[in-house]
Backbone as a chain_set.jsonl record, in Angstrom:
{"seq": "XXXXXXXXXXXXXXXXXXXXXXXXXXXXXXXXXXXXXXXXXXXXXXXXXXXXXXXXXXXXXXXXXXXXXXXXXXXXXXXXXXXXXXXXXXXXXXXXXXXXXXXXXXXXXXXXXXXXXXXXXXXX", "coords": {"N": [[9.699, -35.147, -19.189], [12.598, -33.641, -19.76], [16.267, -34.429, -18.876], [17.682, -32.445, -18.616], [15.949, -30.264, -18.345], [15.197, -30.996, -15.569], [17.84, -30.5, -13.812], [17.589, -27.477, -14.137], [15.254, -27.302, -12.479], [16.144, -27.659, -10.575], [18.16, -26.424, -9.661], [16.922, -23.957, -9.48], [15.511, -24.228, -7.334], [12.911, -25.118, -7.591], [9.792, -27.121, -7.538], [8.353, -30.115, -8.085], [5.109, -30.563, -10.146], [2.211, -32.265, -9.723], [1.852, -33.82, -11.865], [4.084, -33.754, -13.334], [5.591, -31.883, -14.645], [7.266, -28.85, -14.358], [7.006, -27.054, -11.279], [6.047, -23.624, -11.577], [8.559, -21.081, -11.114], [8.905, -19.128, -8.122], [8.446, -15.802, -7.624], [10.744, -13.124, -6.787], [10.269, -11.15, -3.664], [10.289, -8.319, -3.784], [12.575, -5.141, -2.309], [12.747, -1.644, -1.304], [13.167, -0.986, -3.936], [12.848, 1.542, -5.143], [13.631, 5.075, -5.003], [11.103, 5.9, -1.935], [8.486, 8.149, -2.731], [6.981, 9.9, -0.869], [5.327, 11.539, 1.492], [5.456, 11.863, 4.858], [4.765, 13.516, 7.185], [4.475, 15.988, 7.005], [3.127, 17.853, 5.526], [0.321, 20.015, 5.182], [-3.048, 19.924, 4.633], [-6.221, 21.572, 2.558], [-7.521, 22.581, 4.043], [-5.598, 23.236, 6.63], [-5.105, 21.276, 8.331], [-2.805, 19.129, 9.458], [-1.238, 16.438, 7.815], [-0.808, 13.17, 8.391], [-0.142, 10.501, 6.955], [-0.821, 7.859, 7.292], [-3.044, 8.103, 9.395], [-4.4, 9.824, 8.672], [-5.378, 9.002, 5.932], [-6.636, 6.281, 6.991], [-8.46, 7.28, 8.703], [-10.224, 9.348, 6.877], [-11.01, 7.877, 5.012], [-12.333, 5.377, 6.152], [-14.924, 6.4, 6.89], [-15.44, 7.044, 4.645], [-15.062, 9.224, 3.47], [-14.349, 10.671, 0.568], [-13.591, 12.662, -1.084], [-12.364, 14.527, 0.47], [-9.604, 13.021, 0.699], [-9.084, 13.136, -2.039], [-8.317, 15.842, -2.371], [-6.219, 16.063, -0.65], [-4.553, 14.407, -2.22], [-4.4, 15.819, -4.469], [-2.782, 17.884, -3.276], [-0.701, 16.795, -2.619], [0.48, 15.798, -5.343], [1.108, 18.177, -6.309], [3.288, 18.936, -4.88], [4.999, 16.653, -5.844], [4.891, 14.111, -5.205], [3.925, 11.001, -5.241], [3.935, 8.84, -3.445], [1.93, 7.138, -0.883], [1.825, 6.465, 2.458], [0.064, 3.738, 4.662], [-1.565, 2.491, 6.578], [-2.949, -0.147, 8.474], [-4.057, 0.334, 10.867], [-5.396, 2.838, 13.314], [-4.474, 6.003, 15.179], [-4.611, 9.045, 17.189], [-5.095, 10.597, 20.292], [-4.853, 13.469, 20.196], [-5.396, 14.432, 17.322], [-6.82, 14.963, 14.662], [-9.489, 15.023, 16.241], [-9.101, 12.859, 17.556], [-10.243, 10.852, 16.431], [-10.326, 7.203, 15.38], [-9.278, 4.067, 13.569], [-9.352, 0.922, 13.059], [-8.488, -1.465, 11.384], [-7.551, -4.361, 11.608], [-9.678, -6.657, 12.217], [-10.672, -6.572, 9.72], [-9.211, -6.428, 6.969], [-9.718, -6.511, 4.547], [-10.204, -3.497, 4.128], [-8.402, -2.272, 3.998], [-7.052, -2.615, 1.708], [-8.564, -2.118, 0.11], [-8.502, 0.754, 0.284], [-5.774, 0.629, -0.818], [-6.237, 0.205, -3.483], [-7.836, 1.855, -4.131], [-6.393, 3.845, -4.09], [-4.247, 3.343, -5.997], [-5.588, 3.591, -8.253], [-6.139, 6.1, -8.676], [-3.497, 6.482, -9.294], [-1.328, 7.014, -7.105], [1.334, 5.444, -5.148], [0.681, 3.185, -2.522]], "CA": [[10.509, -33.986, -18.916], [14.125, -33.642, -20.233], [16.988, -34.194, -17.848], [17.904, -31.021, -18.445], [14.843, -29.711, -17.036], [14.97, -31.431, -14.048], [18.26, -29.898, -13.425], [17.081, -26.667, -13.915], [13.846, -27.057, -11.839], [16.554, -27.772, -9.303], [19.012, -25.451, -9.575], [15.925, -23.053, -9.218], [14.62, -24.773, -5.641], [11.658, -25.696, -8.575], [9.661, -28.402, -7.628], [8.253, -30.637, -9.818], [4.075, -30.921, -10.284], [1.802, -33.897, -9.783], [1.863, -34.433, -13.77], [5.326, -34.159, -13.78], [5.947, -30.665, -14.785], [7.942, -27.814, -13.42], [5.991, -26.06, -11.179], [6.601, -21.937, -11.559], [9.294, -20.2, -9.759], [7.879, -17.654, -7.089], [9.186, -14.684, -7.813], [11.29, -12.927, -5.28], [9.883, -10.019, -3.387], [11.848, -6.941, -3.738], [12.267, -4.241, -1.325], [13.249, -0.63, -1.674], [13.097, -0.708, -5.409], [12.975, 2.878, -5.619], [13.12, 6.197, -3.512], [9.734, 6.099, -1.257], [7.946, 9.306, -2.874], [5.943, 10.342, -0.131], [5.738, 12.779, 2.683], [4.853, 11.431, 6.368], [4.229, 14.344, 8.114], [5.057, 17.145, 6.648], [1.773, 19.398, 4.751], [-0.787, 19.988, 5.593], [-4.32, 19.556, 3.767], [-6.423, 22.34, 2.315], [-7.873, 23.567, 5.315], [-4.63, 23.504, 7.183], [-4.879, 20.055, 8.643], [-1.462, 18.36, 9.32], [-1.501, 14.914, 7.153], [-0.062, 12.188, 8.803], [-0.9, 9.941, 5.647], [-1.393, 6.476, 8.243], [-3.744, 7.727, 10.714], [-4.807, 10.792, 7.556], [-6.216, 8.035, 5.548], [-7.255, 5.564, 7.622], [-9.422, 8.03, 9.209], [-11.125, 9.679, 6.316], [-11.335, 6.359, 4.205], [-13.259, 4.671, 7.133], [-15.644, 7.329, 6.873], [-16.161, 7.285, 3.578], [-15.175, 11.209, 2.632], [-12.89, 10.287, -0.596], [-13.49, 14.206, -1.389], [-11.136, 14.886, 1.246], [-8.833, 12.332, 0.779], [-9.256, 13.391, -3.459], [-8.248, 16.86, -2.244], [-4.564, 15.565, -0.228], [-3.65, 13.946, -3.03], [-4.204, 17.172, -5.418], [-1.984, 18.876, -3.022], [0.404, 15.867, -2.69], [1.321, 15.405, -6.693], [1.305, 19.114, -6.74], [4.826, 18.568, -4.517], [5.693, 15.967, -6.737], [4.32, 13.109, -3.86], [3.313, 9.945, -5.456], [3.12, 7.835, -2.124], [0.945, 7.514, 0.3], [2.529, 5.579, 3.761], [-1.084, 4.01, 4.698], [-1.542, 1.373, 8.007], [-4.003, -1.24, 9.31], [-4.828, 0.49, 12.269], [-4.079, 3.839, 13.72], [-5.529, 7.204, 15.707], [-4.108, 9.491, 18.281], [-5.945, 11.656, 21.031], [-4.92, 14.68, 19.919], [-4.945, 13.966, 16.231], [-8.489, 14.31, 13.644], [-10.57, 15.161, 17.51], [-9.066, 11.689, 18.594], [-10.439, 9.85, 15.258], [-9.49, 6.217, 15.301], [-9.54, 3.233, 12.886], [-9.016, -0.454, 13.076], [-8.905, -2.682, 9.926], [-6.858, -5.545, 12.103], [-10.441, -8.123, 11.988], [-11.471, -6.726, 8.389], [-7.858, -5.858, 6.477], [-10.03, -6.082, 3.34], [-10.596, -2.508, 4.178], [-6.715, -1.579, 3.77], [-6.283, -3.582, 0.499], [-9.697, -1.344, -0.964], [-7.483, 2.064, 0.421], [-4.542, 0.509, -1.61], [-6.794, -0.219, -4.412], [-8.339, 3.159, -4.768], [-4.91, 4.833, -4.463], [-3.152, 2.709, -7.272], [-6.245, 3.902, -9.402], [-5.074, 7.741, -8.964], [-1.754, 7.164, -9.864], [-0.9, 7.187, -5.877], [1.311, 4.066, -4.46], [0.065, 2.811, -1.397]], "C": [[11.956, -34.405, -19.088], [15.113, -33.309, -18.416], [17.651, -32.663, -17.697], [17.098, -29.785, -17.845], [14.824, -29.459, -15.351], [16.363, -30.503, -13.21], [18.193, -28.609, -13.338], [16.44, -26.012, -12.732], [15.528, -27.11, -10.318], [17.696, -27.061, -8.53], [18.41, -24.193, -8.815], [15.543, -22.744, -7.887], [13.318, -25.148, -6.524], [11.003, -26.795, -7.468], [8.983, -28.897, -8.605], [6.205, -31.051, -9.317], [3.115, -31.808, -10.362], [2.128, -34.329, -11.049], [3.177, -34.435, -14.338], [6.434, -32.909, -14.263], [6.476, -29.821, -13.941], [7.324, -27.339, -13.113], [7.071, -24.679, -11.271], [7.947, -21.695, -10.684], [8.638, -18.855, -8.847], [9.157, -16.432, -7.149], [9.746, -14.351, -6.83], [10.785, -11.538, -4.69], [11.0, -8.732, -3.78], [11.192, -5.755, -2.749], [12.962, -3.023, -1.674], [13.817, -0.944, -2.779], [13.562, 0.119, -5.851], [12.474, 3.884, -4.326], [11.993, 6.141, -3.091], [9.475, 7.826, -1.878], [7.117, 10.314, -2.032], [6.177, 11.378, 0.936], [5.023, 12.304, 4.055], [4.173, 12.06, 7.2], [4.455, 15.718, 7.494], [4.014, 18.253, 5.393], [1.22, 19.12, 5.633], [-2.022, 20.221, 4.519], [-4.947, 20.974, 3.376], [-6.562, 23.08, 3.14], [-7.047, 23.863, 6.437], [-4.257, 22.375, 8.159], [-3.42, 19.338, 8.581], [-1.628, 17.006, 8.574], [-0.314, 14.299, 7.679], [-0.567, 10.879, 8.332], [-1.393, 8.986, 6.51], [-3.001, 6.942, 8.427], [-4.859, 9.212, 9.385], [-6.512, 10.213, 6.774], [-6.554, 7.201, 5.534], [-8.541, 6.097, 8.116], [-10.527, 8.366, 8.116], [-11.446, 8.625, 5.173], [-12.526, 5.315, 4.997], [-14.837, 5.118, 7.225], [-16.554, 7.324, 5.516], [-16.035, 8.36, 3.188], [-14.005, 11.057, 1.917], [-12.801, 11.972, -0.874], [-12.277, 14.74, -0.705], [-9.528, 14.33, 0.95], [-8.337, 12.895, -0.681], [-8.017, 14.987, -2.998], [-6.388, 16.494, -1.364], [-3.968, 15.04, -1.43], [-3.468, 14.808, -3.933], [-2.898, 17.82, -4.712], [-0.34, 18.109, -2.865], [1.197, 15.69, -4.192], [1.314, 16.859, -6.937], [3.098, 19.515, -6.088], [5.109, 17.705, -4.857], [6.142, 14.683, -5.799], [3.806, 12.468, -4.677], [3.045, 8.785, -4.806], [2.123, 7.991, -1.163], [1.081, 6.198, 1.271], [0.789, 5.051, 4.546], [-0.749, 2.815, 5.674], [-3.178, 0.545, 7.825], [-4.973, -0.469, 10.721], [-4.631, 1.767, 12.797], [-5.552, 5.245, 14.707], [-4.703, 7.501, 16.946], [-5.299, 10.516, 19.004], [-6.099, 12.637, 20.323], [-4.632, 15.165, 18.306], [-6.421, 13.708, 15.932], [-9.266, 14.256, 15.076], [-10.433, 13.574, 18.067], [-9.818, 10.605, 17.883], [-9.798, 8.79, 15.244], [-9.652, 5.47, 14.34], [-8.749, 2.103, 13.009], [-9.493, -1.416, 12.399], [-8.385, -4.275, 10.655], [-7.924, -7.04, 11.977], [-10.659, -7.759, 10.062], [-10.185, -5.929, 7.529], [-8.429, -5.922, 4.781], [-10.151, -4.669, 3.325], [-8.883, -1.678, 3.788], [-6.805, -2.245, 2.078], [-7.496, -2.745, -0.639], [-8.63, -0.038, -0.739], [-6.725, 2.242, -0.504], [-5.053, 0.384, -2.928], [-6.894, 1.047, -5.389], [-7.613, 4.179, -4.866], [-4.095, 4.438, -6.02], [-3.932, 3.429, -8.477], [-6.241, 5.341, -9.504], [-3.868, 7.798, -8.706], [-1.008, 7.002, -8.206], [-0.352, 5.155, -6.038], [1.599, 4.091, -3.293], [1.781, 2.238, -0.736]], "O": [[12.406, -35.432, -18.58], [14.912, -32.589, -17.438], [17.985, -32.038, -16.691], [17.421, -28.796, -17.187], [14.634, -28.597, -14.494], [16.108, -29.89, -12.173], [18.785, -28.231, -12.327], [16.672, -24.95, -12.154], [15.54, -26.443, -9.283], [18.039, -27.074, -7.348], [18.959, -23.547, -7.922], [15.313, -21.659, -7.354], [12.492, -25.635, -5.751], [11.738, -27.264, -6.599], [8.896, -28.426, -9.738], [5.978, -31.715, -8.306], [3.189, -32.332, -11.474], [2.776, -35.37, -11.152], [3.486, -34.906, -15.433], [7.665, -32.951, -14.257], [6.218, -29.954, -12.745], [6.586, -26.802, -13.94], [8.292, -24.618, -11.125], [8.145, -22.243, -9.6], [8.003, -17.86, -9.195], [10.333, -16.363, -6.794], [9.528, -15.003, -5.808], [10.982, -10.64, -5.509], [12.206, -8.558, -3.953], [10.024, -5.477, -2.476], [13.911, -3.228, -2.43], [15.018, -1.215, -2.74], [14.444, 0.07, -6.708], [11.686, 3.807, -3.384], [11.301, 6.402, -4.075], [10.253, 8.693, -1.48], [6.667, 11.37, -2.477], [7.256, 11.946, 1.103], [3.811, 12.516, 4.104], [3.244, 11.617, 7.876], [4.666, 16.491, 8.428], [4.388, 19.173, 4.665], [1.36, 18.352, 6.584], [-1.704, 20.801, 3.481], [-4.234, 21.86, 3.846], [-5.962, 24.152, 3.224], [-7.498, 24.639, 7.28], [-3.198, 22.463, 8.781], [-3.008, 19.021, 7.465], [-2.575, 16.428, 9.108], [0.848, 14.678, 7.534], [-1.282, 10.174, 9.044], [-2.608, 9.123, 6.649], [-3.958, 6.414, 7.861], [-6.079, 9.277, 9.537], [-7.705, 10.511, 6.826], [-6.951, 6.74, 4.464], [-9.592, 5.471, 7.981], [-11.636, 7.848, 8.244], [-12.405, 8.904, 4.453], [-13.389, 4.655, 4.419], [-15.762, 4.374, 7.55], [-17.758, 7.499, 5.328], [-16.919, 8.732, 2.417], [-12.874, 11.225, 2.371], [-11.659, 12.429, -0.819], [-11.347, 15.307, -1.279], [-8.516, 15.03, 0.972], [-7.139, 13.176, -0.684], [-6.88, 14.953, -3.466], [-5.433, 16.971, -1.977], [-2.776, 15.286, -1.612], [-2.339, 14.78, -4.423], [-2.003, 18.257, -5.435], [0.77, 18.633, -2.956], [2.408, 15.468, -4.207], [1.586, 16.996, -8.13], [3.919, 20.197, -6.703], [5.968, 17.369, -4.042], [7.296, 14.289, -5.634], [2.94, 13.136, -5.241], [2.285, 7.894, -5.186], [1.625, 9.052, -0.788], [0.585, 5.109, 0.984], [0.198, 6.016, 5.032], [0.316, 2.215, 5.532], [-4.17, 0.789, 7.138], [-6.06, -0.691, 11.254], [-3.423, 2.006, 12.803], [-6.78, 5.302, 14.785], [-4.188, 6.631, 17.647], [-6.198, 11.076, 18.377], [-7.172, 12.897, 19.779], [-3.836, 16.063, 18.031], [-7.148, 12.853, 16.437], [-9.845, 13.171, 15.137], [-11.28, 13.048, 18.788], [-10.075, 9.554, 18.471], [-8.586, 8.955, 15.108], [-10.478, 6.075, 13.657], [-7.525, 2.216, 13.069], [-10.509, -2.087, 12.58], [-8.881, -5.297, 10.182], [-7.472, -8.163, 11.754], [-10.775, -8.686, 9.26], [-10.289, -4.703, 7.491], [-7.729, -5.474, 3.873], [-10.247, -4.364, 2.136], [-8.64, -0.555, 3.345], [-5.946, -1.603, 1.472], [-7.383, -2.74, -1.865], [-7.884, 0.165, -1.697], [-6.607, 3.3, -1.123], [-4.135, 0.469, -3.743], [-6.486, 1.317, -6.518], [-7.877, 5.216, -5.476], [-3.546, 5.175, -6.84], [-3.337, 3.823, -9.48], [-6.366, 5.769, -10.652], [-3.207, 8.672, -8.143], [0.204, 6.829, -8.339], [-0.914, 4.173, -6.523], [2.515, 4.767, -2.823], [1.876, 1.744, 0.387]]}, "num_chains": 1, "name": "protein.A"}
């Protein structure tokens, strides 16, 4: 590896690879990119349901009724809504008959939510 490398790698915070090579740079996260598209609280669902996207689709994702969930997002990109604000954990009393959900031991269950949103165009 060229000294010029090395200063590089180090300029970077690089380090350098058992074999001698630069390892990668880690990209840098970024945050508020771009306006959040979404709506928090504010429709409501076909049947007149308030959507409070968290505890919305946590609830009917847990369940298993994507129909429903299929059916918020029709009415969501029809107001020109391409987010969807989605949690780990969530449920109120008086909220979905007091419907709860808790991904906190199995958070693969949030990361399928986010999965199956990215694949209609929705970001999670």
């Amino acid at each position: 590896m060229s000294d010029a490398c090395d200063d590089c790698n180090r300029s970077l915070g690089n380090s350098q690879r058992a074999d001698g090579h630069a390892a990668a740079a880690r990209p840098r996260p970024t945050t508020d990119a771009a306006p959040l598209r979404a709506s928090y609280c504010s429709h409501t669902d076909g049947e007149g349901t308030v959507v409070f996207d968290p505890i919305f689709f946590g609830v009917y994702w847990d369940v298993g009724d994507t129909a429903t969930l299929e059916r918020c997002l029709k009415k969501k990109r029809g107001m020109g809504l391409t987010d969807v604000c989605i949690a780990v954990q969530g449920g109120y009393r008086d909220y979905l008959n007091g419907a709860t959900f808790d991904w906190r031991a199995t958070p693969s269950k949030l990361h399928d939510l986010g999965a199956w949103l990215l694949a209609r165009g929705s970001v999670p």
